[in-house]
N, C-alpha and C positions, 0 to 999 in steps of 0.2 A: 889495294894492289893496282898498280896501273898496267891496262891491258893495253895490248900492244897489238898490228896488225896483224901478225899471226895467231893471237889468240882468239881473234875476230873471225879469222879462217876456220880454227879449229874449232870454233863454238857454232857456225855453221855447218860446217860436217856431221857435228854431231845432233844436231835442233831440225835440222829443215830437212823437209823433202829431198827423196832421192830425183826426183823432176825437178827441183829447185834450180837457180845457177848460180854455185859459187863463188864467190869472187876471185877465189885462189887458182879459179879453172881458167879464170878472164883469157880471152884470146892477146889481150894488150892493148896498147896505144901504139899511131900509124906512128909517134917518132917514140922510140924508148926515153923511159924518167924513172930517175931512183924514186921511192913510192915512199908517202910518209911513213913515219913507225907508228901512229897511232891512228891510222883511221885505214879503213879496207878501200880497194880502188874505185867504190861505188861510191859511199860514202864522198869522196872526192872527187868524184863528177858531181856528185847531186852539188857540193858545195862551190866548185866553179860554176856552175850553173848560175846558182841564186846571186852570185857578185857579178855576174853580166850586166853588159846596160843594154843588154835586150831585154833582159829578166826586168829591169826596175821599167821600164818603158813600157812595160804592162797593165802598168798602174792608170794609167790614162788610153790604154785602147778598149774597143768600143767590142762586148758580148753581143747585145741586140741592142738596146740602151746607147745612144752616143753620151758624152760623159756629160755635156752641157744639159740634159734630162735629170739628173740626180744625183746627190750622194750614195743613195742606197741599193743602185743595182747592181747586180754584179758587171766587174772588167774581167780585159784578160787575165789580169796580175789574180784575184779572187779565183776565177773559175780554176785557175793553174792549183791554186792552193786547195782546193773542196778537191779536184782532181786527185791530187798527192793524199789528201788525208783516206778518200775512199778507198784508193790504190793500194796503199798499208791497210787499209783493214781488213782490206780481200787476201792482200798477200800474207800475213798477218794467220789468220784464220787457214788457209790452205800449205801453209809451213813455205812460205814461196819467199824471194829473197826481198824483205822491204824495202833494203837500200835500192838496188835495183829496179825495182817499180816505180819509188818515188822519185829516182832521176831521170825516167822518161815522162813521168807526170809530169813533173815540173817543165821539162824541158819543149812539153809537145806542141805550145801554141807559139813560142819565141817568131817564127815565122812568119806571125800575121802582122797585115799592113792595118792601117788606119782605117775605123767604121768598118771591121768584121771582114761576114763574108760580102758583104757589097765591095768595099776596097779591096778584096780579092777579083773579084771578077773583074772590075773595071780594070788594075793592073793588067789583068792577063789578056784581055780587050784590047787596049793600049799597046801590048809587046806581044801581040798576035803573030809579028811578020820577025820578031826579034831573040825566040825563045819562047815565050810566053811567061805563065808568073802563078806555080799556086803556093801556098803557103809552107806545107809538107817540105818542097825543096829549096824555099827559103829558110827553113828553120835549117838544114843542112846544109846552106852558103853561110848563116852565120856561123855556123857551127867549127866548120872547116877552117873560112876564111877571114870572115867581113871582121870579128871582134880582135882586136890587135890586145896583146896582154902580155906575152911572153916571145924572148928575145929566140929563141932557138924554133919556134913553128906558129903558122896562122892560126887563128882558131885558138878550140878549148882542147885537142888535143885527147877530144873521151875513149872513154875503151870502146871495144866493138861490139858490145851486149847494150851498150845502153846509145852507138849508134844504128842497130841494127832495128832495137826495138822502136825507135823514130820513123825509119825505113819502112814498117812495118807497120805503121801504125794507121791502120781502116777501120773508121769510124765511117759512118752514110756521108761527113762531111770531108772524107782525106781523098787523093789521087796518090795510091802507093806506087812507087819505082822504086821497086827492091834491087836493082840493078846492082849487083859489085857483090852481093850478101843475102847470095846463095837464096832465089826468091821461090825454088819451089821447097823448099822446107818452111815451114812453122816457124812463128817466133817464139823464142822464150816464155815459157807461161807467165815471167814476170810484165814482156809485152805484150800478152793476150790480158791481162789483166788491167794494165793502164789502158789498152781500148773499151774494157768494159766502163773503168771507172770514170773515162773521160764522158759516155754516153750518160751515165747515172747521174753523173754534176749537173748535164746542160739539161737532160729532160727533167728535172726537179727543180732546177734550178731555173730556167725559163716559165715552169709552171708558176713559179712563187714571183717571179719578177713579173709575168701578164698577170695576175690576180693584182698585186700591188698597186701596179699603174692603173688597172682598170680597163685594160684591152680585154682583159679574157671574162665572160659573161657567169660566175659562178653557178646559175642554170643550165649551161653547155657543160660544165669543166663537172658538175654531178653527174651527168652521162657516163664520163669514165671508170671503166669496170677498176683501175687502178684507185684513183679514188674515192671509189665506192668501199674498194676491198681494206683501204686506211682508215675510212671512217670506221667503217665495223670493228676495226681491230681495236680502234680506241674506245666501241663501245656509245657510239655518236648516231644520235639517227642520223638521215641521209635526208634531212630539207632542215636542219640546223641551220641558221644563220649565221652567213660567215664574218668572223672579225679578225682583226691579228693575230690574235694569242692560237684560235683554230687553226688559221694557214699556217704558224710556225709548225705548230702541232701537227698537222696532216703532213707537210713538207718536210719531216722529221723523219716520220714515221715510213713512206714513200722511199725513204735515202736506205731507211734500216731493209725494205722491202724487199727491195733493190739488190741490196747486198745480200740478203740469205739466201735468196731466189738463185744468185749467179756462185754462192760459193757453196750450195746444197748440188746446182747443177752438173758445177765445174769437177767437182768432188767425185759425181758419178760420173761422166765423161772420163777419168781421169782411170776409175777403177774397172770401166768397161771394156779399154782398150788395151787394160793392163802395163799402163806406163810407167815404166821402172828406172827412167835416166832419162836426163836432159837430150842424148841423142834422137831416143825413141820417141820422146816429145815430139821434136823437129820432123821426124820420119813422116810422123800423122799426113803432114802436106797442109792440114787445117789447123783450124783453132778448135783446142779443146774446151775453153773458158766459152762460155755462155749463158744461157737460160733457161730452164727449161719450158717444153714447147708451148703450153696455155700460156705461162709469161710471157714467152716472149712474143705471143698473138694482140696481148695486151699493151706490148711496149710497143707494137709495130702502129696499133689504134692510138695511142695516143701521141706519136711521132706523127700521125696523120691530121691529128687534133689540133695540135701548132701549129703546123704548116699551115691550115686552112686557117685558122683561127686567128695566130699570134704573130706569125714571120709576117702573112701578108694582109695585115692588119693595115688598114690606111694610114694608120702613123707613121707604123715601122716602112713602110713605103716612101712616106714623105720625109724620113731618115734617108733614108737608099739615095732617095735620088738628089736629095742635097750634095749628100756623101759624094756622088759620082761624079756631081758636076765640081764639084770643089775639085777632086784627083784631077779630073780628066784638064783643069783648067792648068792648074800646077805642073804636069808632064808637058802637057803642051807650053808654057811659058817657058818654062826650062830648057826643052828642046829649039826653043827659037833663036832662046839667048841665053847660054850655059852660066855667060858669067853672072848670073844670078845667083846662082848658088853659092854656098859659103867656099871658103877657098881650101879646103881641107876636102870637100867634096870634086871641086875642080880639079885639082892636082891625082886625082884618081882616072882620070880618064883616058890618059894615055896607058896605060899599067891594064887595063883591064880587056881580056881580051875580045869580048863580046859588045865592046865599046861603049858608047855616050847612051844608047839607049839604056843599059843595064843597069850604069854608073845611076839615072835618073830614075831609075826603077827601084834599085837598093835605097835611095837617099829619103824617098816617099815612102817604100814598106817601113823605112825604121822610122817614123815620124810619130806620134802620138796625135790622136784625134785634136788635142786642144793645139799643139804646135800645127799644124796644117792647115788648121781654123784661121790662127792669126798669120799664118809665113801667106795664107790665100787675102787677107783683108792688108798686109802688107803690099802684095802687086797688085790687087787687082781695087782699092778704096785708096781716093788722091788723098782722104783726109787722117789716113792711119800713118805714123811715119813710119819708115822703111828700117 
């Protein structure tokens, strides 16, 4: 029998959490659109989402790893996808709305420029005097604006659950401006859920990516009560010698850790405050998704672990500042002499209100590490052609 969007509605009403958020509750889209028959209004962001070409532009920007390092670390495009899969398992597990989790997952890095957060910072460097530049409200000029696809509005036109939960979305690496959507309420538990899941991808997944390379010292990274607590669990003494098949294994297990921890947590937050409705959700003012408290003492030590360890690792340094000078050389050439840029870009400049600086702001965040690499050995090497 073919199910139809309202069967979709009804089969939620009846399966999920009374904290869940419906889709049939959706507050809408800023311009109205007849909705398909066979897919919920979630479902339908998540799927404009992924036919973005900010989405496939993912594929070549830079997690910590610039892409010219390897096949095998993770990008944006990857961490988006571990993102999305954790997010459904959380939501999943807590009767929360998957489709809705997994199109803020998806959606939540579209924003970032070229070489991470080093390309973020030097951007915002750059347009200090003009705006400024983090990622969080880039992903929301693509979103609105920057992606041309349909004749009747800018943008993708999403509903307000799965714009709000972008707005909302603080992780240690977001600058949230809730601005417009209502920022002393709570978001969505589907949005508290994609901040959990997005935390869970990059500290396991960074862990497994410095082990890889060989930045992170497997004598330091045993220290960790976390991966002390996966070795046990698999039943592995704790000075095992590590090979691949182990770090799959630990880093596996770590993901699973992860998520029982935050939807054992979440579970009880959920049952302590007595939340009976999406509204009372919002009321909280916080987030009720979490960890609980020895977790999350443990996630806070090994967020500490990277930092010292992994981010300011002399490589990943001598990434950064390649990274920066490469942007910083590219904004600057751009700004001297516009008509370098392709003419598709140039014809934007009048149109925009925040003018030439923005227009060269936007043209660089959507760039991919390997396009930047060569559009920089293009201007700035006599021996590359143009």
């Amino acid at each position: 029998m073919i199910q139809t969007r309202s069967d979709y509605e009804q089969v939620e009403r009846e399966r999920l959490a009374p904290y869940a958020m419906k889709s049939g509750d959706s507050r809408g889209r800023r311009v109205a659109e007849e909705e398909p028959a066979h897919r919920s209004v979630y479902q339908r962001d998540r799927d404009r989402i992924i036919h973005t070409t900010a989405f496939r532009r993912l594929e070549y920007k830079t997690q910590v790893f610039v892409n010219t390092e390897g096949d095998h670390y993770r990008t944006r495009l990857t961490h988006s996808i571990e993102v999305a899969q954790v997010g459904r398992s959380l939501a999943r597990a807590l009767r929360a709305n998957e489709d809705l989790t997994e199109a803020i997952c998806l959606a939540h890095d579209l924003g970032h420029p070229p070489f991470g957060h080093t390309g973020e910072q030097t951007l915002n460097s750059l347009m200090q005097d003009f705006g400024g530049f983090d990622h969080q409200r880039q992903t929301m000029r693509i979103l609105d604006q920057l992606e041309k696809r349909y004749v009747e509005f800018d943008g993708l036109n999403l509903t307000y659950e799965v714009r709000e939960g972008l707005v909302k979305h603080d992780t240690d690496y977001d600058v949230t401006d809730a601005a417009g959507y209502n920022p002393e309420l709570a978001g969505t538990l589907e949005c508290q859920l994609a901040n959990l899941a997005d935390e869970i991808a990059y500290n396991t997944s960074d862990l497994d990516d410095g082990l890889r390379a060989g930045l992170l010292r497997i004598e330091d990274v045993r220290q960790q009560p976390l991966w002390q607590q996966a070795l046990h669990s698999l039943g592995e003494p704790p000075e095992r010698p590590l090979d691949d098949l182990l770090r799959h294994r630990v880093i596996r297990r770590l993901v699973g850790i992860f998520v029982r921890d935050a939807i054992e947590a979440t579970a009880a937050a959920l049952e302590v405050n007595d939340v009976r409705s999406v509204d009372e959700l919002r009321a909280l003012g916080r987030n009720a998704a979490g960890y609980t408290p020895d977790f999350a003492a443990a996630n806070r030590e090994l967020k500490r672990f990277l930092l010292a360890n992994f981010y300011r690792h002399y490589r990943v340094i001598r990434m950064a500042s390649k990274a920066q000078r490469v942007l910083t050389n590219l904004f600057t050439a751009y700004l001297q002499e516009p008509l370098q840029m392709p003419a598709i870009t140039q014809a934007k400049i009048d149109d925009e209100p925040e003018g030439l600086h923005r227009v060269i702001c936007d043209y660089i965040a959507g760039m991919t590490d390997r396009y930047a690499l060569e559009d920089h050995a293009k201007l700035f090497d006599p021996a590359v052609r143009v």
